[in-house]
N, C-alpha and C positions, 0 to 999 in steps of 0.2 A: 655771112652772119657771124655774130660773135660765137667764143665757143662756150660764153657763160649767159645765154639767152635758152630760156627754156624753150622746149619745142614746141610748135604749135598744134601737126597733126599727129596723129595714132591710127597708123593701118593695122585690121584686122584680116583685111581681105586685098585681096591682088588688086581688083575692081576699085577699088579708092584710090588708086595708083594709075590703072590705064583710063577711070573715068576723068581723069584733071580735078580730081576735088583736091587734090594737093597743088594743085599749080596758084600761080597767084601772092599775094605777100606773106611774107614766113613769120610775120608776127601780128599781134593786135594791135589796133590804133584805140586809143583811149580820149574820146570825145567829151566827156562828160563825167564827172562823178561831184557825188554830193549828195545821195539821193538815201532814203532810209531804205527803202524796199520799191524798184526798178522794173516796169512791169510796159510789157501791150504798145511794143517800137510800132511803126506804120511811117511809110515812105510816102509823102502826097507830093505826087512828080509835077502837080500845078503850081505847088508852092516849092518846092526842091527842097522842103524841108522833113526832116522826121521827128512827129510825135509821138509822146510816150507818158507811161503815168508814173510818177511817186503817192504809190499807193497811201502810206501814215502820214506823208505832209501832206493829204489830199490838195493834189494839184497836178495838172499837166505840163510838161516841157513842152521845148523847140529848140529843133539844131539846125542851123542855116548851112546847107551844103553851099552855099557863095564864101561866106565869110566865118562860117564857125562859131558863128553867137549861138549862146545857148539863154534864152527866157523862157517867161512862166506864158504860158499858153493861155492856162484858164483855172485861177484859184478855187477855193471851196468848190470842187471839181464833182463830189461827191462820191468821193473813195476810188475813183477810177480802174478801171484793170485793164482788159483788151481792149482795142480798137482796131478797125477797118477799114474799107471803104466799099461804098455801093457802087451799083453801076453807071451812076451819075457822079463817080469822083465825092460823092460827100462823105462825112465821117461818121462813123457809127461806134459808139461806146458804149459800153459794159460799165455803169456804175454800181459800184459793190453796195456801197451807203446809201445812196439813193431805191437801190434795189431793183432796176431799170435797166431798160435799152433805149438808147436815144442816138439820134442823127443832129448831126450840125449843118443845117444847111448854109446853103451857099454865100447867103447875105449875115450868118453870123447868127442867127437864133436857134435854138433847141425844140427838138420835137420829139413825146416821150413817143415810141414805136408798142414797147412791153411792159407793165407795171404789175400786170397779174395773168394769173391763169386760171382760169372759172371762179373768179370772185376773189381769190385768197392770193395777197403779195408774194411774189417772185421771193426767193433767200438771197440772191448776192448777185446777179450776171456776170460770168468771169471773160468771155472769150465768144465769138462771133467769126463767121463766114457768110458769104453770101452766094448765092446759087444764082445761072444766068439768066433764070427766069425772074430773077425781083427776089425770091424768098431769102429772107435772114435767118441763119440757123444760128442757136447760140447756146450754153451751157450754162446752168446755175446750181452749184454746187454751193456749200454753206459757210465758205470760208467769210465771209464779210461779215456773217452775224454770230458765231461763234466766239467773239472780244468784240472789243472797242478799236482796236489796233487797223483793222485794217476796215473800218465801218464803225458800225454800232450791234451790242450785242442785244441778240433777240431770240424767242424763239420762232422753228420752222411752222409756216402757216399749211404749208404742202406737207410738209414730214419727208420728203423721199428729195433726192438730189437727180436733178432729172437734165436733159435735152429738149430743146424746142425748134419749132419754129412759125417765123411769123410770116403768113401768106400775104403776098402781094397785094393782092385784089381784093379783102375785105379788111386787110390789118389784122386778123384774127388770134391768135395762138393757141398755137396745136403740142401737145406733148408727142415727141416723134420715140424717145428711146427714156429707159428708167431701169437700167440695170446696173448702175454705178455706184462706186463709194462715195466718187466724189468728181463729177467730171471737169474736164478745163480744155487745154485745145481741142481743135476741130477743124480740119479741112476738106473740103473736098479732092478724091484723084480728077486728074485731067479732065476726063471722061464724064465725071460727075456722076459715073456709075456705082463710083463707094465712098464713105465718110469713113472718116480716120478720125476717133475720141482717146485722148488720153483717161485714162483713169487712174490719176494722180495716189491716191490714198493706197488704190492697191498695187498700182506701179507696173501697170500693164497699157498699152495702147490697143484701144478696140478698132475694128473695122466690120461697118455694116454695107449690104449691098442696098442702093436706094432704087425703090420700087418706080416706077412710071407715074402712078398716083400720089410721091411723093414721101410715101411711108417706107418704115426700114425692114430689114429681112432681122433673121434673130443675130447678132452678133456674133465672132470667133475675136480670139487673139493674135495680133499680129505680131508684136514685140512682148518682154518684157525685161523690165528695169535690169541693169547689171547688178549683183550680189556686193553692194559697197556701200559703204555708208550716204545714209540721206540720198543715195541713185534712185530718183525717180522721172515722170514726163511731167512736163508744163506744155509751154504749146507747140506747135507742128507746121511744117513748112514744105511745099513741095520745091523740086527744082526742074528744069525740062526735058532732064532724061526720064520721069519719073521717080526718081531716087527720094523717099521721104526724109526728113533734117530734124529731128527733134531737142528741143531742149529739155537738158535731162540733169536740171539740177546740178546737184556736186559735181557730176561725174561727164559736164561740158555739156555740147553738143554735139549727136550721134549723127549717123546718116545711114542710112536702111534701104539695102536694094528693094524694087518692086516684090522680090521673094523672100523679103524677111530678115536676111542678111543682115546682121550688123556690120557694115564694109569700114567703118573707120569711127572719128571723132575728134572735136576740136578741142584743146586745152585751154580752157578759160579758170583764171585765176579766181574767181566770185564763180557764188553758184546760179548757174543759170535760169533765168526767168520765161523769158520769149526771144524768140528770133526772128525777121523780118527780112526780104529784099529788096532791095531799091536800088537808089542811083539808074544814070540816062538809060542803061545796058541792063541793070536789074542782076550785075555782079557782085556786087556788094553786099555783104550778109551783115547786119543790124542786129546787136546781140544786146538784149538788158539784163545784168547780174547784180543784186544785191543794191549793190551804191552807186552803179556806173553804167553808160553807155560805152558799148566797142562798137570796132567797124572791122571787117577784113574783106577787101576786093579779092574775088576768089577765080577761078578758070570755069567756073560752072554758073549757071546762068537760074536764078529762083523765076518761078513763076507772078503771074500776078495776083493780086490778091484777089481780084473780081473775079476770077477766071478765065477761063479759054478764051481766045480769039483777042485779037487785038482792037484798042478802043483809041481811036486816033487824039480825042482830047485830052485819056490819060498818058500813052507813052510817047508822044511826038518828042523826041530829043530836042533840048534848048538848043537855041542857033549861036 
């Protein structure tokens, strides 16, 4: 490695060193840039492609892991943020402008999922999970109507920045948690026994234990932000030891043993948006900052987005 390449990681803890999160390439691959504000990667291994949103140019990308092209996905997108996938491989988005959750199914048309919640419009939908029973949990925080910038400005028809989710079996939506400044990631642990919410505004990551009937227990703090400028969470990634990955804005992306630990963190030159994994093996960390997509193949393995157990149509490696 050169001796005038800046470094990539930063151990705080011994455990980022015998876990392999430093093994792997020593620097960032720069895939993409051009973007005004970088948001909501997702790796669809049917396509070997990764989707992602350019939030102010309302629009979504594509990066061809064959050939490296990068096109527009899908214009007037409608403010775009997160995205996932269900457990049918299809896409589910968080549009800020629209105000909505919606699935792309499989032949190509849109299906809105969530528009409101007892009568009165959603503020922004920023970020989405899905649980292995069908249910979509998602967060709507009030950044898309707050300007024009990243949506259109409005006022809250809810008043409060909340969590949801939307049940399987009638499509309904349930308000699950509302203790937030402002929430944005969300994932499930392994288990599916706790949710993991960033609380962006106040720069803390929450964790609730989730009840059998599908409700939450009262929250505690799992993380919070480091003491740096603009150090906050956006969204949240697990990997297979358990190790949580968060992107934390200015100050990269963190990685957090099962006990809290802040065990290391990656050097990204833009401040970080979301991070995602993919590729055949699911080593590959998918990072959106600012104007740019990165990529770094890493020694450590993320989970899937859908969850636990393996879904043969989603990770069959290409032949």
């Amino acid at each position: 490695m050169s001796g005038d390449t800046p470094p990539l990681y930063e151990m705080f803890d011994d455990r980022f060193g015998t876990g392999r999160c430093m093994n792997g390439d020593d620097r960032l691959e720069v895939l993409y840039t051009g973007c005004r504000w970088a948001e909501g990667p997702i790796y669809v291994p049917a396509w070997r492609q990764v989707v992602w949103s350019d939030i102010p140019n309302d629009r979504m990308l594509r990066w061809d892991e064959e050939t490296g092209a990068v096109s527009v996905f899908r214009r007037n997108a409608g403010h775009t943020n997160g995205n996932t996938l269900d457990r049918q491989g299809r896409l589910v988005t968080c549009e800020q402008g629209n105000r909505r959750v919606t699935r792309t199914e499989h032949d190509g048309t849109v299906t809105v999922l969530a528009d409101r919640w007892r009568g009165k419009r959603l503020n922004s939908p920023n970020d989405a999970t899905v649980k292995s029973d069908g249910s979509i949990w998602f967060s709507d925080p009030d950044f898309g109507i707050t300007s024009d910038y990243e949506g259109y400005r409005a006022d809250s028809e809810i008043g409060s920045n909340n969590v949801y989710r939307i049940d399987p079996a009638t499509g309904g939506v349930e308000l699950v948690a509302d203790c937030f400044g402002a929430p944005n990631g969300l994932v499930f642990s392994g288990d599916e026994r706790q949710l993991f919410v960033s609380d962006t505004r106040v720069g803390v990551i929450r964790v609730f234990d989730v009840r059998d009937n599908g409700t939450l227990s009262e929250d505690r703090v799992f993380a919070e932000a480091a003491a740096r400028d603009n150090a906050r969470f956006d969204n949240l990634r697990f990997d297979d030891a358990g190790r949580l990955w968060a992107a934390a804005m200015s100050d990269g992306v963190h990685c957090y043993d099962p006990d809290g630990t802040l065990l290391g963190r990656l050097l990204v030159p833009e401040s970080v948006a979301n991070i995602s994994w993919g590729g055949s093996k699911r080593n590959r960390l998918f990072i959106t900052a600012e104007t740019s997509l990165y990529s770094v193949v890493m020694g450590v393995t993320g989970t899937h987005p859908t969850g636990p157990g393996r879904r043969p149509w989603l990770d069959t490696p290409p032949r």
